[in-house]
Each structure stands twice: as C-alpha cells, then as structure tokens.
C-alpha positions in Angstrom: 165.7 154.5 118.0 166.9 151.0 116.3 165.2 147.9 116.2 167.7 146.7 118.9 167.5 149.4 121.1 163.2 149.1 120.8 163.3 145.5 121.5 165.3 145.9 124.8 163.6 149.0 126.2 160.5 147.2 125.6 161.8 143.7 127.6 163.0 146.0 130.4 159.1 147.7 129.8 157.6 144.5 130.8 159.8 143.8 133.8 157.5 145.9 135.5 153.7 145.9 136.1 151.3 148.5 134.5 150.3 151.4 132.5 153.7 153.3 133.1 156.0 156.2 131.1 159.5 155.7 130.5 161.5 157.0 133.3 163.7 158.6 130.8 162.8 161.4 128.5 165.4 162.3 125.8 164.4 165.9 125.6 167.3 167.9 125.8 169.4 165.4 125.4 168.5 164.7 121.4 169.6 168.3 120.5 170.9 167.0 117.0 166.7 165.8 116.7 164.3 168.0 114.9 161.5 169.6 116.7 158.5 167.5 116.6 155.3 169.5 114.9 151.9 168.7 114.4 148.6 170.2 115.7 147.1 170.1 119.1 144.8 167.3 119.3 146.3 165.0 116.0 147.8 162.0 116.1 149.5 159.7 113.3 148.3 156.2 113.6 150.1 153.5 111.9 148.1 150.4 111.4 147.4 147.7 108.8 144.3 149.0 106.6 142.5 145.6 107.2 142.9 145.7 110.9 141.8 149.5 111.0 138.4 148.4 108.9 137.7 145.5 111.4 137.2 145.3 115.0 140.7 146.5 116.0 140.0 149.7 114.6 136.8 150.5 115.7 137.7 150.1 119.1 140.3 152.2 118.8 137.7 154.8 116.8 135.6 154.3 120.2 139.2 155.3 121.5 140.5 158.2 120.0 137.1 159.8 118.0 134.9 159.8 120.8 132.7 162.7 120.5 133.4 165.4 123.3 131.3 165.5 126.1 129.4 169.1 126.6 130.0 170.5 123.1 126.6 171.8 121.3 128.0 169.7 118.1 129.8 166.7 117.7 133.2 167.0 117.7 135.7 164.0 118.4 138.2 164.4 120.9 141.5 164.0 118.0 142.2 164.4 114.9 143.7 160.7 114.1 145.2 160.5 110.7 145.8 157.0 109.1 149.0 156.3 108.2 149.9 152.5 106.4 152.8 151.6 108.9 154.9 150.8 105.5 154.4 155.0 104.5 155.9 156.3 107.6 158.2 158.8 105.9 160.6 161.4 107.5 158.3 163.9 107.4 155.6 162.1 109.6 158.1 160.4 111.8 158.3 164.1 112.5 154.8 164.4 114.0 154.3 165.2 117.9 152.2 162.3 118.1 152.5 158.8 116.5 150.6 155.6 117.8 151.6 152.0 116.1 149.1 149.6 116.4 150.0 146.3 115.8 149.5 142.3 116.6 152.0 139.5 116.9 149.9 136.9 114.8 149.1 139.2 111.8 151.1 138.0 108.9 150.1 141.1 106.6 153.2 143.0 105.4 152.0 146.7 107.1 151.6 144.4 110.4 155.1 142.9 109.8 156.2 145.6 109.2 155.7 147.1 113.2 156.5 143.2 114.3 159.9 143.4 112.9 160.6 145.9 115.4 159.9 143.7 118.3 162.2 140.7 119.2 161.9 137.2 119.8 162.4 137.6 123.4 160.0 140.5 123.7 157.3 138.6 121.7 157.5 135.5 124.2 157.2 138.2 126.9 153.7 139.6 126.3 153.2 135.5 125.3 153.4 134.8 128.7 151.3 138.1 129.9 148.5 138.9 127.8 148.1 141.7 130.3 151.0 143.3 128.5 149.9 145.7 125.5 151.8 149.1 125.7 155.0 151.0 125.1 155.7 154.4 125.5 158.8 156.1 124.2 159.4 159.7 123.9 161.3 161.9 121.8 161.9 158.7 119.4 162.5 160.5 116.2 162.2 163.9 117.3 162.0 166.4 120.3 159.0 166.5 122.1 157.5 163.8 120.6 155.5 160.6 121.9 155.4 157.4 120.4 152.8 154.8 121.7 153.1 151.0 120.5 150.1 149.4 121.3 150.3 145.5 120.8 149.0 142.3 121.4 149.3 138.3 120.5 145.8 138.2 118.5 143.1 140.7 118.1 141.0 139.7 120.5 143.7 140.0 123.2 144.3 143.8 121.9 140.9 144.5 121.8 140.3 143.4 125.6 143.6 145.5 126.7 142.4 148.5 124.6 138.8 148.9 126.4 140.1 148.0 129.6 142.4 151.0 129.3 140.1 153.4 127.4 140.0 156.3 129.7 143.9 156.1 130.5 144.8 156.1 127.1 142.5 159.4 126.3 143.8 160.7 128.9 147.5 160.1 128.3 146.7 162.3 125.1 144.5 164.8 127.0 147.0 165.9 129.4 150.1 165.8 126.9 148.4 168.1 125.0 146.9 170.6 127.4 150.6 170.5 128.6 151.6 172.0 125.0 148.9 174.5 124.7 149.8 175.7 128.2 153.5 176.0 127.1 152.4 178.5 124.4 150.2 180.4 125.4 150.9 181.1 129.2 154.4 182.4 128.0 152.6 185.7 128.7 150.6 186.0 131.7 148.3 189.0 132.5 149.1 190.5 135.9 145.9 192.7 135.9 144.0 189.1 136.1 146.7 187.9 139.0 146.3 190.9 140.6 142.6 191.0 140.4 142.4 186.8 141.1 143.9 187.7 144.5 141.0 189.3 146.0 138.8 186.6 145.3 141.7 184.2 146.5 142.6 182.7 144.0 146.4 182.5 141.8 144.6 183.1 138.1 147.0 182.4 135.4 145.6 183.7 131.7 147.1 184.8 128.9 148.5 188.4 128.7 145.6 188.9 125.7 142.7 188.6 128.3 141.7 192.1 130.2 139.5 192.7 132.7 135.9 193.5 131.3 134.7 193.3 134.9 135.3 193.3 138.7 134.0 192.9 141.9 134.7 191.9 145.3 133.4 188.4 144.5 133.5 188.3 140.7 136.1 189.0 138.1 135.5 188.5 134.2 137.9 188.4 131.5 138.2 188.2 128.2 139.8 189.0 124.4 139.5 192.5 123.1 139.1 192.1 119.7 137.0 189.5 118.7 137.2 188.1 115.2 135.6 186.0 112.9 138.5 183.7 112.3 138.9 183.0 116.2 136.9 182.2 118.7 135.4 184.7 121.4 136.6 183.1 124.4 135.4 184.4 128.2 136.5 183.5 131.4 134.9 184.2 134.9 135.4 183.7 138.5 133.3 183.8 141.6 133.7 183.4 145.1 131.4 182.3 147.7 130.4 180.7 151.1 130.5 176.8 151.6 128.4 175.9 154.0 126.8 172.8 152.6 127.2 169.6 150.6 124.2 170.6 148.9 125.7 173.4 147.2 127.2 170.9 145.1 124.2 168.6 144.2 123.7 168.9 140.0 120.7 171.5 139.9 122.4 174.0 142.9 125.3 174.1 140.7 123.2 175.0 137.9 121.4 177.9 139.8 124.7 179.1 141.2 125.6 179.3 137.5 122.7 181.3 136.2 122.6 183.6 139.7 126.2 184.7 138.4 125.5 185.4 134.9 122.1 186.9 135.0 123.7 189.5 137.6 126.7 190.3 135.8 127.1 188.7 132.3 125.1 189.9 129.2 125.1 189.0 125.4 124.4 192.6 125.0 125.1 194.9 127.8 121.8 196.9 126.6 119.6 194.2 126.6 119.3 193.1 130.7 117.3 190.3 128.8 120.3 188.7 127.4 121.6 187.2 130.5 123.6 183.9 129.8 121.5 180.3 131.1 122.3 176.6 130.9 120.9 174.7 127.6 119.3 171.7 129.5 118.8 169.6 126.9 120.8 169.6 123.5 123.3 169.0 124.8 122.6 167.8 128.9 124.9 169.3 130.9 127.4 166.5 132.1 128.9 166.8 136.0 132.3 164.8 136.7 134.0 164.7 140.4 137.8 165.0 141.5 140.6 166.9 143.0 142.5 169.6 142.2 145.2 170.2 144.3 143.6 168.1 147.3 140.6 170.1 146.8 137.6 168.4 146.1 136.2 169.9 142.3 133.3 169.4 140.1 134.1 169.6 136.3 130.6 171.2 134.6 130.3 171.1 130.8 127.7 172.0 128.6 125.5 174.4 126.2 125.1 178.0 127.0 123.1 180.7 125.4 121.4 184.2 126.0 117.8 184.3 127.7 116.7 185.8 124.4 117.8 183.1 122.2 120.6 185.8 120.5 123.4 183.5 120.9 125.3 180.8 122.2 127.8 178.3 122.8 129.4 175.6 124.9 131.3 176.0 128.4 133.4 174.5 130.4 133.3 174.9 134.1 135.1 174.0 137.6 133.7 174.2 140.7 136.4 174.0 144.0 135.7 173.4 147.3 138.4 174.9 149.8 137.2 173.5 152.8 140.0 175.1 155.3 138.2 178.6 154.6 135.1 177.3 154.1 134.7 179.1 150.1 133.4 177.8 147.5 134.6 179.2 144.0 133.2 178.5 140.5 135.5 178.9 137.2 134.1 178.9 133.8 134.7 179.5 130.3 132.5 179.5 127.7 133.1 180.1 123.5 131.1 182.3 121.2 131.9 181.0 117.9 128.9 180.1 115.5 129.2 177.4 112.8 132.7 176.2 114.0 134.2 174.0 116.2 134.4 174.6 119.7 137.0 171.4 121.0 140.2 173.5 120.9 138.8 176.7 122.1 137.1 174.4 125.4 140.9 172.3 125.7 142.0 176.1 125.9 139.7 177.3 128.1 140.4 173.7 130.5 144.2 174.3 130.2 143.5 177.7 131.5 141.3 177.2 134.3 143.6 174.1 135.5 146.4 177.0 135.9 144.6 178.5 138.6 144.6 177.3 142.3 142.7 178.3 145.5 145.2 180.8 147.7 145.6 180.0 151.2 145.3 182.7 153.8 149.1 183.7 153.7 148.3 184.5 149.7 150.2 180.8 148.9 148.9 178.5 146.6 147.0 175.4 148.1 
C-alpha cells in the first residue's frame, strides 16, 4: 500500500466511530503478494527505540508481554520483536504480524519515519479527536497478513488510548491467531472423537492425531499416541452432566466437579489409582472468567494440575457450558504434560480446540 493510498484509507477510518476492521480484506485478491510467515503468537513492532525505553513502551509491554494467566511459569502472551521502523526490510514486511507505533509530535527520524506515511489531512483528523488511535489494514504487504498502526498527537494521548483499549487489542491478536492455528491443524479431523462427542452431545472437532484413550456414556478422553520429548503431551476430555443449579457453577463446585472426573477416570499412571490428576490451588490460583459460547452461558477455568502423588504436572485449560434448553451441563478441558518448557502454545492449542466444539441440540444440530 502507498503512502497515498494509507493516508486516505485512514481519513475514511476516522469517518467512523470506534475500534473497527477494515471492511475489505485483500486476501485473494493480492495473488501476485507473497504469503505472510511468521510464528503463532509473534509480532514485529516498529517503534522509535527512545519511545519503546520510555512510557510508550512499557505500556505497550503491559500490552503485548503480559504474563498468561493459569500457566505454572511465566510465560507472556507474544513474542514481540523490536524492529527500528527505519529497518523494515522485505523480509519482515513479510511477517504475519506487524504493529507501527508511532506519535504525531515526535520529531525523531524512526518516528518520522511512520509520520511520513500519514497526511496532513489525516493528522488534523485525530487533532480534532484524540479518541482516534488505530488503523487496521490487512494483507498490506502480504497475504494473510495484519498490519496495526497505533497513533497519537503526544504520548500521553497514546498512552491513555492504549490502556483504555488493552483487552481489545490482546484480543484482536488472540483470536487472529487461534484462527491460524485452527486453519492448520483442523485440516484433519478425527471422526472416532465426532462420533464418540455425539453421545455425550456434543460436535467435537480435534485433530485426526488424537484417539480415543477412553469412553463412556458421560466421558470421553483423547489424546496423542506417541508422546515425545520435543512436543508437548497434550489431553483432552469431555464430560456430561445434569444442571440443576446455579451453584454448580460457583468457583469451588467447579473445582470438585473437576477432581470427581479425574480421580474416576484419569491417572498419571494407570497402575497407580494414587495418581489421580487434582487442581494446584496455589502456584499458580486457579483463575475463573464468564461468557458465551454460542448463546450458551460458559465458564473459562485455567490453572496448575498435577498427580495426587506429586509425579507430575502441568497447566490446563478448561470450559465449562451450560445448555440450559436440556438442562446439561458439560465440562471441556485440556491440560499439557511437558516439563521444563513452555506451555502458552500448547494451552492456545488446546483453547483453539475446545472453542471448535459446540453443545448439539436434540435433533443432533449444533446450538
């Protein structure tokens, strides 16, 4: 995209109110572009070196490396990579993900160097609306790509937009990139899981790699064959239940609901009845978030796990949906065996997963 074409998408951009996408995405239309690569979870972020050292950049470090919630190590939530706006070369121009951060009143070259790609017209815009602060344009330099310019008269101006927006900029990120993950690796679905998900009543949608290690009229667990050290060990389960109460869904009830399921059916070794999973309470607390999926209302559990013997352990990531037309109740959860790594992609997995599945109806329809 010019600096012509930048400078009027971004007047038309502040004709209307709001943290909005472009209507238009390029893809498919750009097939002389390069595919955009990069990992799941990094972003390129172009910014002036002073600005990223001062209070700019540590609120967008507050931002963009804000430690997971529910892992048993730190672990921020993406890889940012800093990038002086004046070294953007073809190859990261390239990247999947690419934020510019800049502001109108910085006369430092790297700063000017974003600036220049704004015009006058634009700049008297957000002048007038100090409200104004993003762009979004996709597939910019290459194919499945997003490029976020986040501006602002002064610092202090960005800096107020920026934590007024926190959790919509996360999750911008957070929900592009599960949607890349799930492109890959729900290519191949395991019908022995769909087939098996419908008895409980639910659509389950996993990777053809996961099998059946167990099933029952109420429970179903899956997971990877062959473990190896270079990969995470990676289970999923599935329960289904009465609703009868609102009580089933206070905090601790969740928690025994949890540990009522694994201590019947899930073992760290099958010949040890000891080494039934439980909840770590403390390192880290386990942290309950409400919503909806799919109209239904859900309660997102994540946390520590280990085995009652102290063997191993791990962190998890859990769902809990209330389908309130067939009075059920059904609890999802993953959880990662992986020791001494990182467990943020292998829980953004396990999320991406368990977001694929949705409650059945009685006709055997998604809800």
């Amino acid at each position: 995209m010019n600096i012509r074409k930048i400078s009027i998408a971004i007047v038309l951009l502040f004709s209307v109110a709001g943290f909005q996408a472009c209507e238009e995405n390029a893809e498919g239309k750009n097939s002389t572009k390069p595919k955009a690569r990069g990992s799941i979870g990094e972003i390129i972020l172009a910014i002036d070196s002073t600005k990223w050292e001062g209070p700019v950049g540590e609120t967008l470090k507050d931002i963009f490396l804000e430690d997971v919630q529910g892992l048993i190590r730190d672990e921020s939530m993406f890889d940012v990579r800093k990038v002086d706006p004046r070294g953007m070369t073809r190859i990261l121009k390239m990247a999947t993900n690419i934020v510019y951060v800049t502001t109108f009143d910085d006369k430092k070259s790297a700063s000017q160097n974003i600036n220049a790609l704004f015009s006058k017209e634009a700049k008297e815009k957000a002048a007038n609306d100090p409200s104004l602060y993003l762009l979004r344009s996709a597939d910019e330099f290459a194919q499945g790509q997003e490029v976020i310019y986040l501006f602002g008269n002064n610092d202090e101006e960005l800096i107020r937009n920026l934590k007024a927006n926190k959790n919509k900029l996360q999750n911008l990120f957070h929900v592009r990139e599960r949607g890349r993950l799930q492109r890959v690796i729900l290519n191949r679905k395991s019908s022995e899981a769909k087939v098996a998900g419908e008895q409980l009543g639910l659509n389950i949608n996993v990777p053809a790699s996961y099998q059946i290690a167990k099933a029952e009229n109420d429970f179903l667990w899956l997971r990877q064959p062959t473990p190896r050290s270079d990969k995470p060990d990676i289970s999923l389960f599935f329960y289904e239940t009465a609703y009868v109460s609102e009580e089933q869904l206070f905090p601790s009830s969740l928690l025994e609901l949890r540990e009522s399921i694994t201590k019947q059916h899930i073992y760290g070794n099958p010949d040890n009845r000891n080494s039934f999973l439980v909840t770590e309470r403390v390192d880290p607390s386990p942290v309950f978030t409400n919503f909806k999926i799919n109209d239904n209302f859900a309660v997102e559990i994540r946390g520590g796990w280990k085995t009652n013997n102290l063997s191993m352990g791990g962190s998890f990531l859990a769902f809990v949906i209330v389908d309130d037309k067939n009075g059920k109740l059904y609890y999802m959860e993953g959880f990662v065996y992986y020791p001494n790594e990182g467990h943020r992609e292998a829980i953004r997995e396990i999320e991406t997963i368990l977001l694929a599945s949705e409650v059945l109806n009685k006709e055997g329809l998604s809800s």
